[in-house]
C-alpha positions in Angstrom: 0.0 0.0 0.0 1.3 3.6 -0.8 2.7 5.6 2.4 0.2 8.6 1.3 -3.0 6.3 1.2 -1.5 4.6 4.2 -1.4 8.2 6.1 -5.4 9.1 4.8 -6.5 6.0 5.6 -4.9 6.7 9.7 -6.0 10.5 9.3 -9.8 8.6 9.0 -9.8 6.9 11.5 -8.3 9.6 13.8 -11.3 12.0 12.5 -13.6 9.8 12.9 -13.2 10.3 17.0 -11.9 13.6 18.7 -15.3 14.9 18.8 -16.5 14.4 15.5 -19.2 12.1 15.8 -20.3 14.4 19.2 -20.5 17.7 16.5 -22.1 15.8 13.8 -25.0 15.0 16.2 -25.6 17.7 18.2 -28.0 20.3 17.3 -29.6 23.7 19.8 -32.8 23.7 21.6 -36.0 23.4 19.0 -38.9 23.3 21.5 -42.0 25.4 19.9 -40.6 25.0 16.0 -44.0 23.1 15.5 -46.3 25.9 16.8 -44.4 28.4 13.9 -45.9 29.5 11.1 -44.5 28.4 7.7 -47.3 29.5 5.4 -45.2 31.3 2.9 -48.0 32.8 0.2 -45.8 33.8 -3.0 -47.6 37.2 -4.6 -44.9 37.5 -7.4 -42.0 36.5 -8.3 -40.2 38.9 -6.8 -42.4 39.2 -3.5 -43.2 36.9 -0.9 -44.8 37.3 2.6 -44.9 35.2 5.4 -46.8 37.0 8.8 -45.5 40.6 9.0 -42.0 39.0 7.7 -41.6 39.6 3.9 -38.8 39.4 0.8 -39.5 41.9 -1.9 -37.1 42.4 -4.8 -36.3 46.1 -6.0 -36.6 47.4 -9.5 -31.8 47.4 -8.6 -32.1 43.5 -8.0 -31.7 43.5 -4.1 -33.9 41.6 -2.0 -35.1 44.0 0.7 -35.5 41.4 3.7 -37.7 42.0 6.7 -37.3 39.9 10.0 -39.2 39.4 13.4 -39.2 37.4 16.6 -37.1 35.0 18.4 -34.2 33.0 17.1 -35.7 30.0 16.1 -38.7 31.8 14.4 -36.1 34.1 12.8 -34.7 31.3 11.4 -37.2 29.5 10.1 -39.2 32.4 8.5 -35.7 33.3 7.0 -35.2 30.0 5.3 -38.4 29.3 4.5 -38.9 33.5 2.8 -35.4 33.1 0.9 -35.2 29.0 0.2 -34.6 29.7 -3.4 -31.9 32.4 -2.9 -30.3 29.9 0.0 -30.2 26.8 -3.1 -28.1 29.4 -5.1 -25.8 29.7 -3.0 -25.4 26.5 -1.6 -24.9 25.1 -5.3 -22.3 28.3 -6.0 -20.7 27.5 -2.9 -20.9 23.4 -3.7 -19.4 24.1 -7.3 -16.8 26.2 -6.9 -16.0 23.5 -4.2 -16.3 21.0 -6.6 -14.6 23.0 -9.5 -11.4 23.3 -6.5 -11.7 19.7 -5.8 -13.0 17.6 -8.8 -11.6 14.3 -7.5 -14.7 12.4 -5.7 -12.2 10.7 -3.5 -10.1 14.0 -2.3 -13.7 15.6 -1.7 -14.4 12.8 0.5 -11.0 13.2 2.0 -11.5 17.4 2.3 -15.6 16.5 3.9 -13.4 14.4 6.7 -11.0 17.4 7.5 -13.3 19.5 7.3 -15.9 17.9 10.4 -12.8 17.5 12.0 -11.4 20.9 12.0 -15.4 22.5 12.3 -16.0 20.1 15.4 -16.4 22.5 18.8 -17.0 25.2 16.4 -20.6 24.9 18.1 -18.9 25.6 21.0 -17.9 28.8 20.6 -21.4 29.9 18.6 -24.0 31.7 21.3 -27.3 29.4 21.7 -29.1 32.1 19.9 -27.4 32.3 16.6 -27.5 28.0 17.0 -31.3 27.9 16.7 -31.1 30.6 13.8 -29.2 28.6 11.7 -30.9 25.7 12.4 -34.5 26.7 11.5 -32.5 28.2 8.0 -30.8 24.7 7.6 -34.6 23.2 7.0 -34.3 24.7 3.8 -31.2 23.3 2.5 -30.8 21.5 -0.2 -30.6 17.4 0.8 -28.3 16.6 -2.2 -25.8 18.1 -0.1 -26.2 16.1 3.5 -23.8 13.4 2.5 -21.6 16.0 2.5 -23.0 17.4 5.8 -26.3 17.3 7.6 -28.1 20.2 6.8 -27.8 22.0 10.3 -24.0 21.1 10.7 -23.3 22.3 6.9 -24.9 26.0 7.4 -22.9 26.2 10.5 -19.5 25.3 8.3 -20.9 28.1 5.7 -20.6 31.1 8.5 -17.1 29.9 9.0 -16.4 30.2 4.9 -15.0 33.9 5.5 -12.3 32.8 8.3 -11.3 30.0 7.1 -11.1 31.4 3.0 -8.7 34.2 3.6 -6.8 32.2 6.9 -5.7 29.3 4.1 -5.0 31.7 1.4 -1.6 34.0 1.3 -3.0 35.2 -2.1 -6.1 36.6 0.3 -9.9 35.9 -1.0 -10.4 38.9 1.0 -8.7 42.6 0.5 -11.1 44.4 2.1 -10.6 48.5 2.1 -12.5 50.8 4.8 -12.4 54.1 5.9 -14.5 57.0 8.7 -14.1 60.8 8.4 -16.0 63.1 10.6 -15.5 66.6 12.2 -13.8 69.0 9.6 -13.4 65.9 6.8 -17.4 65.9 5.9 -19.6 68.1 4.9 -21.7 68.2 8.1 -19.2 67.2 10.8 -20.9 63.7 10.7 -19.6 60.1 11.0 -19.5 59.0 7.4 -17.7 55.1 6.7 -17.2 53.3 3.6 -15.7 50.0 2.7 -15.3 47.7 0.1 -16.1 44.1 0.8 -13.7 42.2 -1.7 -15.0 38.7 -1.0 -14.7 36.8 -4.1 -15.8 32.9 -4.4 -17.1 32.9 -8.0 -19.3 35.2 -9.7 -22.4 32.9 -8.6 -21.8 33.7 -5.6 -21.4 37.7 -6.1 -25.2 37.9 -7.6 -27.2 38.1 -5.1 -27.4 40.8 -2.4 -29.9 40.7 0.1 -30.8 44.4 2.4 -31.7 42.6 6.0 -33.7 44.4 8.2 -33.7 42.1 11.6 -36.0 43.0 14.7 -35.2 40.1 17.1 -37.0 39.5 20.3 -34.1 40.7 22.1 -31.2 43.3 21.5 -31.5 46.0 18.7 -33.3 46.1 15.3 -30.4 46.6 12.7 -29.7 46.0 8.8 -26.7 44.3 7.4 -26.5 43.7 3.9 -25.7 39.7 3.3 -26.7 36.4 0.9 -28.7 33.7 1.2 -28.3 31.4 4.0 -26.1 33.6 6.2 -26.9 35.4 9.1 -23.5 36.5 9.9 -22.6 40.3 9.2 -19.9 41.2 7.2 -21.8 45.1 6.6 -24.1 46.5 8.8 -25.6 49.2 11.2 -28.3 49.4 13.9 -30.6 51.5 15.4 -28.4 52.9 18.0 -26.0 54.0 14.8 -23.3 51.6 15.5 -22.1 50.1 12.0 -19.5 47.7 11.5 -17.6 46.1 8.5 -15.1 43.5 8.9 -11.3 43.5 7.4 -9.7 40.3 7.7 -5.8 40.1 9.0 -2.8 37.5 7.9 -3.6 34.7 10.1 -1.7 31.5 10.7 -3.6 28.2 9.0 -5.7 27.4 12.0 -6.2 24.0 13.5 -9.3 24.0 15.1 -12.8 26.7 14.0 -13.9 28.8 16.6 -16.4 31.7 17.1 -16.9 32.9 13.4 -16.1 36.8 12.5 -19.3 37.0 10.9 -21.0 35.9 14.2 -19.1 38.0 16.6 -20.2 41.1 14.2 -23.4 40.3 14.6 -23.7 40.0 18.0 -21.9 43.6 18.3 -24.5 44.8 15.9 -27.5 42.6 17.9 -26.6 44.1 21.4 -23.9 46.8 21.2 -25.1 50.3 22.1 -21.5 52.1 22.1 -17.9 51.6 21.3 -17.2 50.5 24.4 -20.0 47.9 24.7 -18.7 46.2 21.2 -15.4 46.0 22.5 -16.8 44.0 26.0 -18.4 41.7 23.2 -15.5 41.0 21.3 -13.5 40.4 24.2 -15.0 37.7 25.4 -15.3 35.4 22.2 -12.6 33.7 21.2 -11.6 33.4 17.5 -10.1 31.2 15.1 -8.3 33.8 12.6 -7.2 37.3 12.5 -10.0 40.3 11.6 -10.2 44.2 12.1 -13.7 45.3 13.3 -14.4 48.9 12.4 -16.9 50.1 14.9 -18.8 53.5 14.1 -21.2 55.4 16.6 -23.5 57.8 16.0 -23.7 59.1 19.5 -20.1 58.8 19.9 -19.0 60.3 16.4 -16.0 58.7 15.9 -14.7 54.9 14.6 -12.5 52.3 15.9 -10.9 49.4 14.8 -11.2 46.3 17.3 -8.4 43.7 16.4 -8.6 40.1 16.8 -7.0 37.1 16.8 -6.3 34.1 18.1 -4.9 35.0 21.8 -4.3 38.4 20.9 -6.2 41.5 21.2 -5.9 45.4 20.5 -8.3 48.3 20.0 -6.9 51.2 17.6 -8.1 54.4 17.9 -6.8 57.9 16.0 -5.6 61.2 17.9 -5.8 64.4 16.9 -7.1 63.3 13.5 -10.4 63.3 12.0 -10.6 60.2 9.7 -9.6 56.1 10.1 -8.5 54.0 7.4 -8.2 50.1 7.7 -6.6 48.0 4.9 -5.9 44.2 6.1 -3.2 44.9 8.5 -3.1 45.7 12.2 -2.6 49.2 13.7 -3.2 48.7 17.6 0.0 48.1 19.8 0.1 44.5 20.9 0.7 44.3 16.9 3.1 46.6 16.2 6.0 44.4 17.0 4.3 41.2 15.5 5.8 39.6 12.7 3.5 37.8 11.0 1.4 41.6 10.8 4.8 42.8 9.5 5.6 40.2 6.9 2.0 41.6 5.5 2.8 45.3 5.3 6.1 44.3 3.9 5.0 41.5 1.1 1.2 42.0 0.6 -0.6 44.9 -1.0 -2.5 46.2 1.8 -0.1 49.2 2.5 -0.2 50.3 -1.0 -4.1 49.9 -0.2 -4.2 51.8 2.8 -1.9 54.7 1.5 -4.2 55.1 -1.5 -7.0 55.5 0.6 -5.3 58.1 2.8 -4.5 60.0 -0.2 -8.1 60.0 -1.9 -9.3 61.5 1.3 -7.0 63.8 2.0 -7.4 65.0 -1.4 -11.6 64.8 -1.5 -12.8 68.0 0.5 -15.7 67.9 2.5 -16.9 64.6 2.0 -20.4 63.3 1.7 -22.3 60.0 0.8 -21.7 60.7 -2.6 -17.8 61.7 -2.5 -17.4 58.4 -0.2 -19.0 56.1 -3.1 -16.5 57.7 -5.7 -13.8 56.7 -3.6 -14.8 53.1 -3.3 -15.0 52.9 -7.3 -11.7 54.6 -8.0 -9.4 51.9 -10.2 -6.1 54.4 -10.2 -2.9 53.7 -7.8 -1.1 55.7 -6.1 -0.9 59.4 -7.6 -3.8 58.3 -9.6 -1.1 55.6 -12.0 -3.0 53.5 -14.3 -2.4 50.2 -12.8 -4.8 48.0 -14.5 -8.2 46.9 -14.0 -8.4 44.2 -11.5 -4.8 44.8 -10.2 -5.6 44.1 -6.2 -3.9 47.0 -5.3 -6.6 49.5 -6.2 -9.4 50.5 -4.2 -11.9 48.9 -6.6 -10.9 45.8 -7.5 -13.3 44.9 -9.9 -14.6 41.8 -8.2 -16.7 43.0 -4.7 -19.3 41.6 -3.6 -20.7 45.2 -2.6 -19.8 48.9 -1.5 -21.5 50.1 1.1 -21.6 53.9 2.9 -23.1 54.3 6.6 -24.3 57.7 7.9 -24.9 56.7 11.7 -26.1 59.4 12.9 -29.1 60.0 10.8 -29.1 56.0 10.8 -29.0 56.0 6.9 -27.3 53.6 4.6 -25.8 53.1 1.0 -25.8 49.8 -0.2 -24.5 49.2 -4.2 -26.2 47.3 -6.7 -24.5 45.0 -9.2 -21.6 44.9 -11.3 -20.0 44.9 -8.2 -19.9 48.2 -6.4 -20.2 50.1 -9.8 -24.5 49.9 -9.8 -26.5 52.1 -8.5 -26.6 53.0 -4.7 -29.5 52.2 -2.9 -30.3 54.3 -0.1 -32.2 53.2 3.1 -33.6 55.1 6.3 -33.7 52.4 9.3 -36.0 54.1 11.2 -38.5 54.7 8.2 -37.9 51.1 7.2 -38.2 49.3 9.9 -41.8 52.0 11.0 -42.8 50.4 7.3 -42.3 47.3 8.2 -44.2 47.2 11.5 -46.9 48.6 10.5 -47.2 46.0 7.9 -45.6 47.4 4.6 -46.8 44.8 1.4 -45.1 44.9 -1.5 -43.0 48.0 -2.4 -39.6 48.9 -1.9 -38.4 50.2 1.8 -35.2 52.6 0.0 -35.8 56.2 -0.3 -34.7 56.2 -3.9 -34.5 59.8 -4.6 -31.5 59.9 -2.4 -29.9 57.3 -4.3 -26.4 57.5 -6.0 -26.5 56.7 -9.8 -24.5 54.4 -11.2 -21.1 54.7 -12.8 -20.7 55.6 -16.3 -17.5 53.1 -16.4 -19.9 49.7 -16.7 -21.2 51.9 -19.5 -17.7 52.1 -21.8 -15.9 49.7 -23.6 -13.3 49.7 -21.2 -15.8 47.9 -18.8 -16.6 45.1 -21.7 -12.4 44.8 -22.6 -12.2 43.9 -19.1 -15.2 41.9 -18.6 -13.7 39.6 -21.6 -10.1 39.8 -19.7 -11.9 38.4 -16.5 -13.0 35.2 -18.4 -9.8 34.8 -20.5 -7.6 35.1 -17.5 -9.3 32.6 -15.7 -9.4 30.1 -19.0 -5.6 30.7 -19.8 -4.9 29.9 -15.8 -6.5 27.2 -15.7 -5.3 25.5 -18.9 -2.0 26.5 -17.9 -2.1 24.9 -14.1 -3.7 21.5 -16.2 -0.2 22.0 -18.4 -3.0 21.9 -21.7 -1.2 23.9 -24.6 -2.8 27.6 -24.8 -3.3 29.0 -28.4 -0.9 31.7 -29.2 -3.4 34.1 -29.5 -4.8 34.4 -26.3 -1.3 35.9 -25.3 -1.8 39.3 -26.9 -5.0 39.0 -26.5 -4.5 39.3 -22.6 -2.4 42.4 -23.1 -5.2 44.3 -25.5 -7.8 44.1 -23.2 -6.0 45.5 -19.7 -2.3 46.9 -20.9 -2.0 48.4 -17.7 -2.0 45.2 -15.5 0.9 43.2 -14.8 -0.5 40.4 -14.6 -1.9 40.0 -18.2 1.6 40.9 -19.4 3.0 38.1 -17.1 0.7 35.7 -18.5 1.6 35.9 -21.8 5.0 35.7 -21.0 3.8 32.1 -19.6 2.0 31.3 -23.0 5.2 32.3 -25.0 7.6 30.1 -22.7 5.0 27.2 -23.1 5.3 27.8 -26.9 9.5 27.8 -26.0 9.7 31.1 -27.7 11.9 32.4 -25.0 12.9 35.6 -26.5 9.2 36.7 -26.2 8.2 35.3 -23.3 11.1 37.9 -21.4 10.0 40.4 -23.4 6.6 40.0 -22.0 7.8 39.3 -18.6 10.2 42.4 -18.5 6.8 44.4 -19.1 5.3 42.9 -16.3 7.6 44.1 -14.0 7.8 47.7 -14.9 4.2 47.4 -14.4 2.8 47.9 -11.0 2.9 44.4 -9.6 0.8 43.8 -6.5 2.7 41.8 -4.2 6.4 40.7 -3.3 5.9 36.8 -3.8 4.4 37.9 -7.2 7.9 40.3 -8.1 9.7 37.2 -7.1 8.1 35.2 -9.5 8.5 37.4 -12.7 11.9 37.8 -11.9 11.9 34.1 -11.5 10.5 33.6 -15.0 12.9 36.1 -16.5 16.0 34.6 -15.4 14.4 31.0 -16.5 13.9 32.2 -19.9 17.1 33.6 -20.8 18.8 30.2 -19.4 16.5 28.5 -22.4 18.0 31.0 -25.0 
């Protein structure tokens, strides 16, 4: 028997015990899920009502989502309101899984890591949040319970986030944030914006879902999220606290705690202040590294708690009116850590963080509508063309949304697709959630004549070179990675749709060296390099390829 089939087989059997089997079976307390209403009545397509709790889709695709009652019911209304949007993800999710795996027998290998490394992730999940996803899991699809019961599979999706950009140094996650108040907006207000740069296949990046939650206990809020998820990534509540969520460099964990997403939503849930989301986040203990920006209303200002596995700081600016957050760490039990500084050294969330610095430095008097130009801008540093897509740009081309927070007038900007380049939607939480109480049917809840139009770019044939780009890039990677011979003409092709990006430059190079013209492909690669390349590792490589090449000449 091979040594490698020898060691799965052992790793089995050692995952079949050490709690597994305990986390497999266990599930929260369901009493009362009989006596709750599941009569969904479908009006349209696009509207659906169960009780006072109601889905409606707006003319800018979003699903306006409306929530009420105690964990359990919450859940179950939720899965039972959006079970068509919760079987598109789960199938994005599943084949992108599938698309990363495609061997049947490794993805029965990766299902028996993964209950092993998920099992006292329900542990570390309050009871609350539990029975939430368990009245959502009833509406999973079964197709997927061999590869987890339903309950015990929505649980491993709110852990998707963590563990993504924790086992990726090429981060699924480049999150860029930033709060200005006092003399940097136009009315002294708090004003944040952030870009949520989650990517995990453009399935997964069409559906957006505005959430307005009133739960039986803690505060009514809004977070805008996806199918099957009741974690926040983007949100705000009544009291005016928002919070977004940057992830950090983390080490590859062993062992899934308290989700971010959960931990933000509990601070949304139940925090009033700064001070009380920081008494939250204390006490829960995490599984990978994350910045929580933290605005309030009452307080007018932003912090940044930051968290990670048995280290904690809060960062907060002096004598300064704005914050930016990138995805590195700025409190001081970080400063001397070296994993943090390996990321400001080799990553491109400086460059990130520096750029946003200089946009709002340079934006005066910024407003709601100022803040959304900022999250589209595509330039680098002193406005260089660096390519669309390059990760070292604000926009990135590929997130999942843009939103802008106003706390103190508890107002929100939440984008519309292509990415955060569609129209922003504007919502009014105390108007929405009046609406919704008093038993809104069928309309919209955004106050639309306050909303921010979209961009002229997805308008130009810039937006449909790099729309083609997207696709081509990922056919001529993955051809390459299979070592299947690329047609020559996909090469130059690359570098006429996005000339300005390094990467389709260094890609061709790759094309031309599998073709063994050599001469070409440093040619190619020498461009690359004198283009704005977005990480070290990535520099390495080029110059990696370059000397390669002139060895086969």
């Amino acid at each position: 028997m091979k040594f490698h089939n020898l060691l799965i087989i052992l790793l089995l059997v050692c995952f079949s015990s050490c709690g597994v089997k305990k986390s497999m079976q266990q599930k929260p307390d369901i009493s009362g899920l009989e006596n709750i209403d599941t009569t969904r009545i479908k009006h349209s397509d696009t509207y659906y009502s169960l009780g006072k709790n109601q889905l409606f889709q707006n003319e800018q695709g979003i699903w306006e989502l409306y929530l009420e009652g105690d964990a359990l019911e919450r859940g179950l209304v939720n899965g039972n309101l959006c079970r068509e949007l919760i079987h598109h993800q789960e199938i994005a999710f599943m084949n992108k899984l599938q698309e990363m795996v495609p061997s049947e027998n490794y993805r029965g290998f990766l299902k028996s890591v993964i209950s092993w490394f998920n099992r006292k992730m329900y542990l570390h999940v309050p009871e609350e949040y539990k029975k939430e996803i368990y009245g959502l899991s009833r509406y999973g699809l079964e197709r997927y319970d061999d590869f987890a019961p339903g309950y015990v599979r929505m649980l491993y999706f709110h852990g998707a986030h963590d563990i993504g950009h924790a086992m990726q140094d090429l981060m699924l996650v480049g999150c860029t944030s930033f709060a200005a108040w006092d003399s940097k907006t136009e009315d002294g207000e708090l004003l944040l914006g952030r870009n949520f740069d989650f990517y995990a296949g453009d399935e997964f990046g069409e559906q957006k879902i505005a959430a307005f939650i009133n739960p039986e206990k803690g505060h009514k809020f809004m977070m805008y999220t996806w199918g099957g998820f009741i974690g926040a990534v983007s949100g705000m509540n009544e009291k005016g606290v928002s919070v977004t969520i940057n992830a950090g460099k983390s080490k590859i964990p062993t062992m899934a705690k308290t989700p971010i997403s959960l931990l933000a939503r509990e601070i949304l849930q139940y925090a009033g202040s700064t001070a009380e989301a920081i008494e939250i986040a204390r006490k829960r203990e995490v599984f990978v590294s994350e910045s929580i920006m933290v605005g309030s209303g009452d307080e007018r200002k932003a912090i940044l708690i930051e968290v990670a596995p048995g280290n904690f700081g809060v960062y907060e600016v002096e004598n300064s009116d704005e914050l930016i957050c990138s995805n590195h760490f700025q409190s001081e039990p970080y400063l001397e850590d070296n994993r943090n500084l390996n990321t400001i050294k080799e990553s491109h969330s400086k460059y990130r963080y520096d750029r946003m610095q200089e946009l709002v430095a340079e934006t005066d008097k910024l407003d709601p509508e100022k803040a959304v130009a900022i999250l589209r801008n595509m330039q680098g540093l002193e406005n260089k063309k660096i390519g669309y897509g390059n990760e070292k740009a604000i926009n990135q081309l590929l997130a999942h949304h843009g939103i802008v927070f106003k706390p103190e007038e508890c107002q929100v900007w939440v984008s519309s697709n292509p990415y955060q380049m569609g129209e922003f939607v504007a919502y009014d939480l105390d108007e929405a959630f009046a609406e919704f109480e008093n038993g809104l049917v069928g309309r919209s809840v955004a106050q639309t004549e306050k909303n921010i139009p979209e961009s002229d770019f997805i308008h130009s044939q810039k937006f449909l070179d790099y729309e083609e780009f997207r696709k081509l890039e990922s056919e001529v990677k993955n051809m390459l990675e299979k070592e299947a011979l690329v047609p020559i003409g996909k090469a130059e092709r690359l570098v006429q749709l996005n000339p300005d990006f390094w990467e389709a430059w260094f890609l061709a190079g790759k094309i031309y060296f599998q073709k063994k013209d050599f001469k070409k492909a440093v040619v190619h690669f020498k461009q690359a390099k004198k283009r704005e390349v977005t990480t070290l590792p990535d520099l390495e490589i080029i110059e990696k390829m370059i000397r390669k090449s002139y060895r086969k000449i």
